[in-house]
C-alpha positions as CSV (number, residue, x, y, z in Angstrom):
1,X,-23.8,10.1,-11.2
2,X,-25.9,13.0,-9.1
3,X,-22.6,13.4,-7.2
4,X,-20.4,15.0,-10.1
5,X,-22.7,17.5,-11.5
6,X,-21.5,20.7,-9.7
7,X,-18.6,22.9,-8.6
8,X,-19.5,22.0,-5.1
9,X,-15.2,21.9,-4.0
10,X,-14.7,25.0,-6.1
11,X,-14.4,27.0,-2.5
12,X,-11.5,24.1,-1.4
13,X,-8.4,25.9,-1.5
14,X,-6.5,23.5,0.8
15,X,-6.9,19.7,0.6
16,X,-6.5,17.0,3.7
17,X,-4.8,14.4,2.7
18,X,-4.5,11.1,5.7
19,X,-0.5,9.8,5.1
20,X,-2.1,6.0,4.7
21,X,-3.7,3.1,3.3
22,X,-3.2,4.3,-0.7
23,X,-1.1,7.6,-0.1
24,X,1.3,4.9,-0.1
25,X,0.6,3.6,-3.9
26,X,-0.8,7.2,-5.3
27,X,0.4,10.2,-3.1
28,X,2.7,11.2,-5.8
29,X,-0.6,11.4,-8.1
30,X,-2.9,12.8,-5.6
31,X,-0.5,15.6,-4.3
32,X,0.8,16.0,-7.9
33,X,-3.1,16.3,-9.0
34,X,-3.8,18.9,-6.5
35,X,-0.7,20.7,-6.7
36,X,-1.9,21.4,-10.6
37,X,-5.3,22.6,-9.4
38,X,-3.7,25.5,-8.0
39,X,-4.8,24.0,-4.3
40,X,-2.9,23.7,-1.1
41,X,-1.4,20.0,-0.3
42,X,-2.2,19.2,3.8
43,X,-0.6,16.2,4.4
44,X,-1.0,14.6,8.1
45,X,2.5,13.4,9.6
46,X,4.1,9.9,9.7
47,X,2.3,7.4,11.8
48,X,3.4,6.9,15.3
49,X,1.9,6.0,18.4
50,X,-0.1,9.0,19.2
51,X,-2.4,8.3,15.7
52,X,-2.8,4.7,16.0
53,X,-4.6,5.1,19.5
54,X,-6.3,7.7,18.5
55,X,-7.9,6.1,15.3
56,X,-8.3,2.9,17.5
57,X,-10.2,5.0,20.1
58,X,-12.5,5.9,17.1
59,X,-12.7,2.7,15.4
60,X,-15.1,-0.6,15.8
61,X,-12.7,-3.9,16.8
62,X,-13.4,-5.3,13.5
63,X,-11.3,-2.9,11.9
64,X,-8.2,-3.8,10.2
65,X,-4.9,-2.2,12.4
66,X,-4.3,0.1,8.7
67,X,-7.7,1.3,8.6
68,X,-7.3,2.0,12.1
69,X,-4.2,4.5,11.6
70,X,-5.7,5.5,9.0
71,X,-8.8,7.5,11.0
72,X,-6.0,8.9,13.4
73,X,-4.4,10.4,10.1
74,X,-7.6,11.8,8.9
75,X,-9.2,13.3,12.3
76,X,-5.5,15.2,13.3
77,X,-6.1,16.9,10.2
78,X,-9.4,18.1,10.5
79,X,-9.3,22.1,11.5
80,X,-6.3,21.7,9.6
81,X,-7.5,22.4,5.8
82,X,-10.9,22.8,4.1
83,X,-11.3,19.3,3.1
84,X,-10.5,15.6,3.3
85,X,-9.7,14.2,0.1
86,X,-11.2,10.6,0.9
87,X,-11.3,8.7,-2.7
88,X,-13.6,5.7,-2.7
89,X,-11.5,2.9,-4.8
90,X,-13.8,0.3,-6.1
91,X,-11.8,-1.5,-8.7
92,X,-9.6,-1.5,-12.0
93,X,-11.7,-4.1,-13.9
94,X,-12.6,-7.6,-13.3
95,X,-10.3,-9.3,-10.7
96,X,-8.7,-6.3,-10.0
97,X,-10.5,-5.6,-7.1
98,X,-9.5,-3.4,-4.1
99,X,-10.6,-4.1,-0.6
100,X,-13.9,-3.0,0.8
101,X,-12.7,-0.9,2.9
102,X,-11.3,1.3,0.3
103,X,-14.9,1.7,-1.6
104,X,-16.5,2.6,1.9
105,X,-13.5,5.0,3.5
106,X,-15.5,8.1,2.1
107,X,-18.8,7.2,4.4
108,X,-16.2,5.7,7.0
109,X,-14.4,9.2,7.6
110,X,-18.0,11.3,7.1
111,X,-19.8,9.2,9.5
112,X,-16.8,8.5,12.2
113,X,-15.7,12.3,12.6
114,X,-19.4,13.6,11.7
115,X,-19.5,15.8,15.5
116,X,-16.2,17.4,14.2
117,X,-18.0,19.2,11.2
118,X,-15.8,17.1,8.7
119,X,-15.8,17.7,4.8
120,X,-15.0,15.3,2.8
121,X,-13.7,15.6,-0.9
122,X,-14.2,12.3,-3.0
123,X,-14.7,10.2,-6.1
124,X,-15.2,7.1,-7.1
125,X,-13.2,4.7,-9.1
126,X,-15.0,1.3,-10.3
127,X,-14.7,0.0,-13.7
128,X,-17.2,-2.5,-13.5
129,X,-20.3,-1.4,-12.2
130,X,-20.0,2.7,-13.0
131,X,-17.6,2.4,-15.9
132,X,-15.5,5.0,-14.1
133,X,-11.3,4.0,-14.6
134,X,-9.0,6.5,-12.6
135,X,-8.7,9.0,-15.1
136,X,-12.1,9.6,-15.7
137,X,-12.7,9.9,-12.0
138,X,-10.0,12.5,-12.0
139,X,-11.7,14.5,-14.6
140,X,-14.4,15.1,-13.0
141,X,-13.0,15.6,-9.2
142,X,-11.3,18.5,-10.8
143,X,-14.3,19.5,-12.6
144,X,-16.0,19.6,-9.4
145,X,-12.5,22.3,-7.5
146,X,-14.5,24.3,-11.0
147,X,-11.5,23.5,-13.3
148,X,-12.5,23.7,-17.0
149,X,-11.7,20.5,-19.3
150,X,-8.5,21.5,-20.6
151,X,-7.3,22.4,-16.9
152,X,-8.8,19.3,-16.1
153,X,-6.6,17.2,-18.7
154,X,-3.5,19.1,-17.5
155,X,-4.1,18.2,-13.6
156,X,-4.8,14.8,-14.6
157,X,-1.8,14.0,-17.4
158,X,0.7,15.8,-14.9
159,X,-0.1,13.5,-11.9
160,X,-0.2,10.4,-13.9
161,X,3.5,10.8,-15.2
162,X,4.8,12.2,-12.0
163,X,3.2,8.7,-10.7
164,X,4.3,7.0,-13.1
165,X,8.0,8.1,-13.1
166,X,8.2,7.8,-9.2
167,X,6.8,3.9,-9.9
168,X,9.4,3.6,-12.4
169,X,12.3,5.0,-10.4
170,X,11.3,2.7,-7.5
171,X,11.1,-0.5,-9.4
172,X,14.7,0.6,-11.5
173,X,16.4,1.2,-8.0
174,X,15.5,-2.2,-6.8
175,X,16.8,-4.0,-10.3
176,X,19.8,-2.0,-9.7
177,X,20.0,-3.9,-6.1
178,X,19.1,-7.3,-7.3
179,X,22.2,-6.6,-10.3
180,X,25.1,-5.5,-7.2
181,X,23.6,-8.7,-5.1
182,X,23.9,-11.0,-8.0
183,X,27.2,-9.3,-8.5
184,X,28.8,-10.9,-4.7
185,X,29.5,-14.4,-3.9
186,X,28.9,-16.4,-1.0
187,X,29.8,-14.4,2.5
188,X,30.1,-11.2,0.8
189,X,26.3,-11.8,-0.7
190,X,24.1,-10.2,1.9
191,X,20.7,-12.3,2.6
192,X,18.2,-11.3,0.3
193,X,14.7,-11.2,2.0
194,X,11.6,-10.0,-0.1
195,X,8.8,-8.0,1.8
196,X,5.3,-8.8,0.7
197,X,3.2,-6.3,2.3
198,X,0.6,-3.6,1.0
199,X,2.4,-0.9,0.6
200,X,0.7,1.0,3.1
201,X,2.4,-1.7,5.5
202,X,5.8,-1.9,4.0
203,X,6.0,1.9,4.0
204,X,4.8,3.1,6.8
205,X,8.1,3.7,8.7
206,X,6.0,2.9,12.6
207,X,3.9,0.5,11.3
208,X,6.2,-1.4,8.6
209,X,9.6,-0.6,10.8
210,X,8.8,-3.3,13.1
211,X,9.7,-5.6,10.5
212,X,12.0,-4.2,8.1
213,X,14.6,-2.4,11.2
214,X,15.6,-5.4,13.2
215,X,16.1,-7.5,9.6
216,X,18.3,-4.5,8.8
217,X,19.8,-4.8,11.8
218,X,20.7,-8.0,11.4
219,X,22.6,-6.9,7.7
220,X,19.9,-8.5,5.5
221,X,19.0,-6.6,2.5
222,X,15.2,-6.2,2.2
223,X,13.9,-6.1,-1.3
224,X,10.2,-4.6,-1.4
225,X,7.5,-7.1,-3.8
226,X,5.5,-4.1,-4.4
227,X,8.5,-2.6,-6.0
228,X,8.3,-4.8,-8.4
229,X,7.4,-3.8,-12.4
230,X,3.9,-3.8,-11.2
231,X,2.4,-4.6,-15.2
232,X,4.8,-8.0,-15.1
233,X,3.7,-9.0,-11.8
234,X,-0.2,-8.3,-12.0
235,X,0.6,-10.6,-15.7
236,X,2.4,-13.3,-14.2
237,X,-0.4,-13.1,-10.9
238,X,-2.6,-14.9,-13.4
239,X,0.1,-17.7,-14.1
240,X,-1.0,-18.5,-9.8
241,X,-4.9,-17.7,-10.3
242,X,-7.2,-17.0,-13.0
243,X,-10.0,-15.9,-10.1
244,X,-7.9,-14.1,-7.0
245,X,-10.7,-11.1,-6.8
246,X,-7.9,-7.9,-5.5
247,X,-5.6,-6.2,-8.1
248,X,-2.9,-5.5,-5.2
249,X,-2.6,-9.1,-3.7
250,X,-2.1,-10.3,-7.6
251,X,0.7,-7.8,-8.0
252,X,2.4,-9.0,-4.5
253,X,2.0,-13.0,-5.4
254,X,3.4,-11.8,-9.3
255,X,6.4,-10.4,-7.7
256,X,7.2,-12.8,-5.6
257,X,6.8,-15.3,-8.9
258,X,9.3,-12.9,-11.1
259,X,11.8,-12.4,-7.6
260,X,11.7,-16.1,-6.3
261,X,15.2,-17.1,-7.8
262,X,16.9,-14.0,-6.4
263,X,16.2,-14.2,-2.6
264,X,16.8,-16.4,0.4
265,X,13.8,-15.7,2.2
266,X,10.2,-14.4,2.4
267,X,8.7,-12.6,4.5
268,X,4.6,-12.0,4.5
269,X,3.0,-9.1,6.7
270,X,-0.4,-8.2,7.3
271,X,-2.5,-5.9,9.4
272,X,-4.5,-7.4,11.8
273,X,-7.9,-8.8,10.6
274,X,-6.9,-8.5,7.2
275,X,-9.3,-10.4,5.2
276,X,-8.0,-10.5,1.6
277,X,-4.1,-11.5,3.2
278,X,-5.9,-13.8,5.3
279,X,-6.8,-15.7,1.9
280,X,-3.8,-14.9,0.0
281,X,-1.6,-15.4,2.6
282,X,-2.4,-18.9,3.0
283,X,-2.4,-19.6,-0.8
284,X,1.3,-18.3,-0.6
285,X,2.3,-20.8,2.0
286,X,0.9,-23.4,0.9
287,X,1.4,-23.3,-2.9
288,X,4.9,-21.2,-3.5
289,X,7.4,-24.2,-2.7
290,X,11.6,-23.2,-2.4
291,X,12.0,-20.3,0.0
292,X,11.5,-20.1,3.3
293,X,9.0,-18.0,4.6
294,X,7.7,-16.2,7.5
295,X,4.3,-15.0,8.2
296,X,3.5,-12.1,10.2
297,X,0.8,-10.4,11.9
298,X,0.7,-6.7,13.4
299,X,-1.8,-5.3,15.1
300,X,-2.1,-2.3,17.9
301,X,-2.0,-4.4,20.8
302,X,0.9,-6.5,20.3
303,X,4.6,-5.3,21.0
304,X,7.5,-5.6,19.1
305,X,9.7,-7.6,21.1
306,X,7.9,-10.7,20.1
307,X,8.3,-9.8,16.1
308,X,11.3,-9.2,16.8
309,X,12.5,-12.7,18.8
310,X,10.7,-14.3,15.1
311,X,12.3,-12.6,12.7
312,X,15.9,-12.7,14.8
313,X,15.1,-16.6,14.6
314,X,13.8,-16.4,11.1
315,X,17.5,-14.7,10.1
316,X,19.7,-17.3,11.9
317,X,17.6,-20.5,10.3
318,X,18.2,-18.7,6.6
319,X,21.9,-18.1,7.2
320,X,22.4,-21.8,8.7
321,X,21.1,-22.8,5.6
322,X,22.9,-20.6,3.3
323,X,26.1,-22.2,4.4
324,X,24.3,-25.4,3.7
325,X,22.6,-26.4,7.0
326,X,19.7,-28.3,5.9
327,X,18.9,-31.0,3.1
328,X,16.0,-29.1,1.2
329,X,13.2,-31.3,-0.1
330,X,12.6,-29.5,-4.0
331,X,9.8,-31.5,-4.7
């Protein structure tokens, strides 16, 4: 633990933070967090085209397309502020794992922006090697921006229920959505169609609008799985599999399981190479029977127009069979 010993970010008085990957489960937390440290929030823009060449250009091939867009978020800020807060996310306990990529994105940015003088703010979260949960992580980040222990405790219980509430107030607004659907009858119900799709996907307005605009467009109402009561669907996740290694793939296949009965349609997206969706994925199509679904990949080189011709086609099969179309097999 040589890394938490001193003050060394006490002199940080404006903090980097890249708008992807987990901004887009914990930037309420993180800028919250920060906020309460007295420190200036940096946040890069929204995603567009611009970025995702950029962190291509700087990129290996093997990279996923998020972690891709990711380094063009985190190299337009450098210059920008006095540090890039870069948390290396290990995991919350046993099967509750995150992707590699978010244990190594500390070394990643370092390494990748090195010959642009880069500094890097971090810490670590891994419950089962380092016996270091979130909050204790937190602690001692703010220990090291020279914060004493009560400070510390205040940053830390102030970020968590800002978190918290924002979670809360997400998954209520969709219950309140599933309630006025269930509330219409037959044409007046709108299709249903639930997004599965790390949030950093799903809520990414470039990279996640691809998907989520033309189904819009064509009047369906998308319902978000990571909106989901996220304790209930990381519970019910083990109803599908007792060993499925990543905490954020269990809470997309538990929502699903809790939402199956109140949508039409699925519809799976991952970033391009993907590894843990590339697993989960299939399980999904192969094991959760009585909704259609559609499986999608994004990645920077393909255009939309053929995501869109899919998803146009996925629309008109789920509203032929809404007005009873097709003979479904149940078994």
């Amino acid at each position: 633990m040589g890394l938490l010993k001193q003050n060394d970010y006490a002199d940080v008085r404006s903090v980097g933070i890249p708008r992807a990957l987990l901004y887009h489960r914990y930037g309420t937390l993180w800028e919250t967090f920060f906020h309460e440290l007295g420190r200036e929030v940096v946040l890069s823009r929204e995603t567009d085209r611009a970025l995702v060449d950029e962190g291509s250009a700087l990129s290996v091939d093997e990279c996923c397309l998020a972690s891709k867009a990711y380094l063009g978020h985190a190299a337009s800020l450098v210059g920008a502020c006095d540090a890039l807060f870069v948390p290396s996310m290990g995991n919350m306990g046993h099967h509750l794992g995150f992707c590699t990529k978010f244990q190594a994105l500390p070394d990643l940015v370092e390494n990748t922006l090195r010959d642009r003088n880069v500094r890097v703010a971090s810490c670590l979260v891994d419950v089962t090697e380092e016996h270091m949960p979130m909050r204790e992580a937190f602690l001692d980040l703010a220990s090291r921006f020279g914060a004493n222990p009560r400070e510390a405790k205040r940053a830390w219980k102030t970020a968590f229920h800002e978190q918290e509430r924002a979670d809360r107030a997400a998954a209520g607004a969709q219950e309140r959505l599933l309630t006025s659907l269930g509330s219409l009858q037959g044409s007046e119900r709108p299709l249903a169609i639930l997004l599965v799709a790390h949030p950093y996907l799903a809520h990414d307005p470039y990279l996640g609008g691809s998907v989520t605009d033309p189904l819009e467009r064509m009047g369906a109402t998308v319902l978000y799985a990571d909106e989901a009561d996220r304790e209930r669907a990381l519970k019910t996740s083990f109803d599908f599999s007792a060993t499925m290694p990543w905490v954020v793939n269990r809470e997309l296949i538990g929502a699903i399981m809790l939402l199956h009965e109140h949508i039409d349609g699925i519809v799976l997206v991952s970033a391009f190479p993907c590894g843990p969706d590339s697993m989960t994925d299939d399980a999904i199509m192969r094991c959760i029977q009585g909704k259609p679904i559609l499986n999608l990949t994004i990645d920077a080189q393909s255009g939309t127009a053929g995501l869109e011709t899919r998803i146009e086609s996925f629309v008109d099969i789920l509203r032929y069979q809404k007005k009873g179309g097709y003979v479904h097999d149940r078994h």
